[in-house]
N, C-alpha and C positions, 0 to 999 in steps of 0.2 A: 690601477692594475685591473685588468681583465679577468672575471671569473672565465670558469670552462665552460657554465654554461652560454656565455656572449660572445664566445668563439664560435660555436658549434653554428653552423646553417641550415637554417629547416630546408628541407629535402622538397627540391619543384613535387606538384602531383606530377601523374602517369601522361595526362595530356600536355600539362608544358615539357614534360623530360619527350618526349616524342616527336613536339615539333622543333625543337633544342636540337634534338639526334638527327634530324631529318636537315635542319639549317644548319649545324655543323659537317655532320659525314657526308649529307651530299657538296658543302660547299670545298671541302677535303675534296673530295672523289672529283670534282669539276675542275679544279685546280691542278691536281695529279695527271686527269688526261692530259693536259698541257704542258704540265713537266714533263711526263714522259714522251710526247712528241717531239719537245725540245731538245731533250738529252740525246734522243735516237740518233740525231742528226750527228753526233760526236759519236755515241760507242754503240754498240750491237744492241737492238728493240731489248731481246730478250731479259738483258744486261741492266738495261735502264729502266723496263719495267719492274723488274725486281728490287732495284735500290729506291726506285719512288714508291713503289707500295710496303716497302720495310722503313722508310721515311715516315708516310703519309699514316701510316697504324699509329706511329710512335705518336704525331703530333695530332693524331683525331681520337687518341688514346686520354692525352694529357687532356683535350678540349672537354671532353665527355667528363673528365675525371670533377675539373674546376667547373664547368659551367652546366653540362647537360644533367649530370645526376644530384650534382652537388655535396660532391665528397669533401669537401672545403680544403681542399690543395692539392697535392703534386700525386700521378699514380705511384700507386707501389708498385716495384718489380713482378710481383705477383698479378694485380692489377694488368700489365700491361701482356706477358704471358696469355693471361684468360682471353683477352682480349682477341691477342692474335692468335690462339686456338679459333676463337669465334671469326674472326673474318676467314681464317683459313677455309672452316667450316662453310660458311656462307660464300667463300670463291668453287668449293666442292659442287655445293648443289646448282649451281647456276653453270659450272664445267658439265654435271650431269645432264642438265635439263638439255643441252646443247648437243651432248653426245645423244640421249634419246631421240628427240628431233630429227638427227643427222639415220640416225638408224629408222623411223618411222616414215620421215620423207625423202625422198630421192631428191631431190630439189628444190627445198624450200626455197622459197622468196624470202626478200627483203625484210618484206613488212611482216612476214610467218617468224622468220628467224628474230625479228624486233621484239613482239610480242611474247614469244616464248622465253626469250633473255630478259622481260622487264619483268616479266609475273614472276622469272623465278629466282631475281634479285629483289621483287618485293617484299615475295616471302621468305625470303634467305633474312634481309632485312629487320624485318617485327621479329624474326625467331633472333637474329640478333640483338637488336633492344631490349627484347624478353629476358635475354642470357647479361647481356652489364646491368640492364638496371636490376635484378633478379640474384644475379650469385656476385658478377663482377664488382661493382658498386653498391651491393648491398649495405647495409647501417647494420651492425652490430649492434645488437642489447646495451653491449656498456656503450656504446657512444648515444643512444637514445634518453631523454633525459628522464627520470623515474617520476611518473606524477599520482602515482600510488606508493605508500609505502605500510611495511605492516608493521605493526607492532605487537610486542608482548603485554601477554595480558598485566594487570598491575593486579598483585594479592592484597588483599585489607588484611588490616590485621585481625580482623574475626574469621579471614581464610586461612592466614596463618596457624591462627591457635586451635583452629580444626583440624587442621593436618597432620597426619601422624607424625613424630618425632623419628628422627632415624632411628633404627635397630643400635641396640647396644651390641659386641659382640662381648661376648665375656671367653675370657681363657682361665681355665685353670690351669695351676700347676701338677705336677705331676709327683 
């Protein structure tokens, strides 16, 4: 039989969970452009980007959950929530970065508009790694295993017979 602690999987450090994140969500995200070019060819861009990137969360969700942080199993509900808060978040700033740009240059180029979209899916990026490995996939105290523990002091019984005796309370009658 299994104790809990021989369940439990120690937690990658910061730099394998990074490049974990890095070979899963971009292996996800290079996969999705290609479903969504596929699907387009059937139903409306719009249409088909939205159901492979409400796909693509779900199952670079679960990846992150089992392999990238090392949650030791399936996300929770909650989990996956946070999650697509944070890519929402990180589709924002890289919509932003794009609307700036368009507002700063009359005509960017190719290669301006390239550079602008990768730096600021970079940093959309690490602030997301930051945000699962950080709140999303965080390790609770009780799931960490305790390698200090305290104890109470032990009395001798010459600490004993030192110590005051409780109070008596006495009642009289009336």
């Amino acid at each position: 039989m299994e104790t809990a602690q021989s369940q439990q999987q120690a937690a990658p450090g910061t730099f394998t969970s990074f490049a974990r994140f890095v070979l899963f969500g971009g292996g996800v995200g290079l996969a999705s452009s290609f479903a969504v070019a596929a699907l387009a060819s059937w139903i409306y861009w719009g249409l088909a980007n939205a159901l492979i990137t409400a796909a693509s969360t779900l199952f670079a969700t679960e990846l992150h959950a089992r392999f990238t942080f090392g949650a030791g199993g399936r996300a929770t509900r909650r989990q996956h929530a946070l999650s697509a808060g944070s890519a929402a978040a990180a589709y924002a700033v890289t919509s932003v970065a794009m609307l700036v740009l368009q507002q700063l240059v009359a005509a960017p180029g190719v290669v301006l508009e390239q550079v602008v979209y990768l730096s600021a899916s970079a940093l959309a990026g690490v602030a997301r790694f930051a945000v699962l490995r950080l709140v999303v996939f965080a390790r609770s105290r009780s799931q960490v295993p305790a390698t200090v523990r305290t104890t109470r002091p032990v009395r001798t019984t010459a600490a004993r017979s030192a110590a005051p005796a409780d109070p008596v309370v006495l009642s009289h009658a009336a």
